[in-house]
C-alpha positions in Angstrom: 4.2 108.7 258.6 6.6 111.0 257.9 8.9 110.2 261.0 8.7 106.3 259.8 9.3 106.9 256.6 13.0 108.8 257.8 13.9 106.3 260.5 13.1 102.9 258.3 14.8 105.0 255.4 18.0 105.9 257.4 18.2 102.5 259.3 18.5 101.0 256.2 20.8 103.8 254.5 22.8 103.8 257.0 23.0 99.5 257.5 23.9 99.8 254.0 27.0 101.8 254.0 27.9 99.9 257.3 27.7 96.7 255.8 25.5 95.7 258.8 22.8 94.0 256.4 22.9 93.0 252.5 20.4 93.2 250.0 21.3 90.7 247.8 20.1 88.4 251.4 17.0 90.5 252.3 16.0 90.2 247.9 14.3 87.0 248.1 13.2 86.6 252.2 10.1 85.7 252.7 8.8 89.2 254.0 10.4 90.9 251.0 8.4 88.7 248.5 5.4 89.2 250.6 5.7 92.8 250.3 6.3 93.1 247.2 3.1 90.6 246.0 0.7 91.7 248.7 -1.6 92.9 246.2 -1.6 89.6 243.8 -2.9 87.8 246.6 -6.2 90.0 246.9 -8.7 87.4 244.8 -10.1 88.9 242.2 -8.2 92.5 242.4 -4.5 90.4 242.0 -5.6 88.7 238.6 -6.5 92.1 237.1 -3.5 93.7 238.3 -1.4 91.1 237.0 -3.3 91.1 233.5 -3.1 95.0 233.7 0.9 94.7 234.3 1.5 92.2 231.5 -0.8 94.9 229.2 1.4 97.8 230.3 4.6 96.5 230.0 4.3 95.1 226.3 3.0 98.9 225.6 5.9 100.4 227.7 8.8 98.6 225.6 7.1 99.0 222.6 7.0 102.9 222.7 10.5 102.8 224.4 11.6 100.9 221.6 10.2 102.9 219.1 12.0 106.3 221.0 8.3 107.5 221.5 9.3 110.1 224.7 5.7 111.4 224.9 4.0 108.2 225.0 6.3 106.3 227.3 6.3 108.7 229.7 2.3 108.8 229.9 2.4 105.1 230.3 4.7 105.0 233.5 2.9 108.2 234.5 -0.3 106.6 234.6 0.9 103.1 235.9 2.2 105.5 238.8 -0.7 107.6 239.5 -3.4 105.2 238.8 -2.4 101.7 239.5 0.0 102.2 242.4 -1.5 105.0 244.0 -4.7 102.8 244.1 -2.4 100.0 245.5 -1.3 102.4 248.2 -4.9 103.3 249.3 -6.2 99.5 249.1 -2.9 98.8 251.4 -3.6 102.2 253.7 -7.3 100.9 253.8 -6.4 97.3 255.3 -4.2 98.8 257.6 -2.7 95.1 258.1 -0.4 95.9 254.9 1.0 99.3 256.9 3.1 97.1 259.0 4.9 95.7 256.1 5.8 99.8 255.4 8.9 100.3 257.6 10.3 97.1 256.0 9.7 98.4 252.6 10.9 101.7 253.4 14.2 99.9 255.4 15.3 97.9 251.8 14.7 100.9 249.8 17.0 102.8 252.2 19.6 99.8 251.8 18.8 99.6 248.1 20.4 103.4 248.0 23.3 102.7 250.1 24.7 99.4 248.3 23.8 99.9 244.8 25.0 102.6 242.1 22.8 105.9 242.7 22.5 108.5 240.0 20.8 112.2 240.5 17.9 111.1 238.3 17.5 107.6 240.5 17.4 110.3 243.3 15.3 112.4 241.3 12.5 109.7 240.7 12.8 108.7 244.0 11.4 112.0 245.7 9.3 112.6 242.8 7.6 109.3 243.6 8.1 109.5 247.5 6.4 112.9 247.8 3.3 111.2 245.5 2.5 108.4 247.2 3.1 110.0 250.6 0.4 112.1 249.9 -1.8 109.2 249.1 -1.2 107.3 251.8 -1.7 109.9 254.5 -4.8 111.6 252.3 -6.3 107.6 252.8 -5.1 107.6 256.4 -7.2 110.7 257.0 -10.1 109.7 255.0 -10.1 106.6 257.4 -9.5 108.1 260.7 -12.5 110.8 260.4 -14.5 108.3 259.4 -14.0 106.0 262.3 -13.8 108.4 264.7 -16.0 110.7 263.2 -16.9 113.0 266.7 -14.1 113.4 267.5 -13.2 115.3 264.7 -16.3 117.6 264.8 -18.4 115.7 262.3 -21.7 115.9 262.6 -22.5 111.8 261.0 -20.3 109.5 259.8 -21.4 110.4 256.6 -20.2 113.5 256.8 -17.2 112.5 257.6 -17.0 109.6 255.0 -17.8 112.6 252.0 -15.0 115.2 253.3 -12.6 112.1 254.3 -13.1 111.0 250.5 -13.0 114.3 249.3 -9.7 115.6 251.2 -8.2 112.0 249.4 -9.2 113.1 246.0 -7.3 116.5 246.4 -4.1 114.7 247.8 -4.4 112.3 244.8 -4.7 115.5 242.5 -1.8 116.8 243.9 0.6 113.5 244.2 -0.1 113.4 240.2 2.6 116.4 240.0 5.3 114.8 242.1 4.6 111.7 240.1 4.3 113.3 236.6 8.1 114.8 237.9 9.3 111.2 238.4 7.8 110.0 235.3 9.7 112.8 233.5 12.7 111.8 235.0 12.2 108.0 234.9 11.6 108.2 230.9 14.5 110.4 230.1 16.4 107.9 232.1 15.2 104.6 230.2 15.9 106.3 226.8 19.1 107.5 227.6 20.2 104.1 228.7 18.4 102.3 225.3 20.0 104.9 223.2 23.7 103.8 224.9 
């Protein structure tokens, strides 16, 4: 994961500064809009994430525009840790999605190159890269002992199932402190730009 995540990141870096691709072009294709709704297309789990978005940004500008630091930066913490780590394991779980990763991965790496890049956009960016990386590869664990549960030593499947869940639960523990990081980041960010 870690290899893909470099190589689609570069590419895209690097096609970026070369001029080889635009992202003004690649914005609205039809695999970057796929990517980015993936989840609002799930029935049932895409209407509550959309009422749950709408809920969370009327509360985000409302404490950003009431200069409340604490509170703002709890609300894009927990959007962070919660709701998109959660979309990251639904996404992991499918597997399907996973193909969609070095694209997503290839933007963002062109995103960087073409557009204005501050230390905190940096900043946010490994906060939030090292978070849901854990995720991700806590799921694809959690997934892979389960399906190939002998060959990992595991006596049943359900033994493999309760330390796959468990191993996820620590790496979600521990992506909440690169994400609480980025969330730091992100808020003194947002406020220093409202306050401008």
């Amino acid at each position: 994961m870690a290899g893909i995540y470099v190589v689609s990141f570069g590419s895209g870096f690097v096609a970026g500064k070369l001029k080889l691709a635009s992202v003004d072009k690649l914005r609205n294709s039809g695999i970057s809009v796929l990517n980015r709704n993936l989840e609002s297309r799930v029935p049932g789990y895409g209407f509550l994430l959309q009422k749950y978005r709408e809920w969370e940004r009327r509360q985000l500008f409302r404490a950003i525009y009431r200069n409340r630091v604490v509170k703002s930066m709890f609300i894009i913490f927990l959007n962070n840790w919660i709701v998109s780590n959660l979309t990251m394991v639904v996404r992991t779980v499918f597997v399907a999605p996973l193909i969609l990763y070095p694209y997503g991965r290839f933007f963002q790496g062109l995103t960087f190159a073409q557009a204005p890049v501050t230390y905190s956009t940096w900043a946010v960016f490994f906060g939030e890269f090292g978070g849901y990386f854990l995720t991700i590869c806590g799921t694809l664990c959690a997934l892979i002992w389960t399906i190939l549960y002998g060959r990992f030593g595991f006596a049943s499947r359900k033994k493999a199932v309760t330390r796959g869940l468990a191993f996820l639960g620590i790496m979600v523990f521990l992506s909440g402190f690169f994400i609480l990081f980025s969330s730091y980041i992100e808020t003194l960010s947002i406020l220093g730009m409202s306050v401008r």
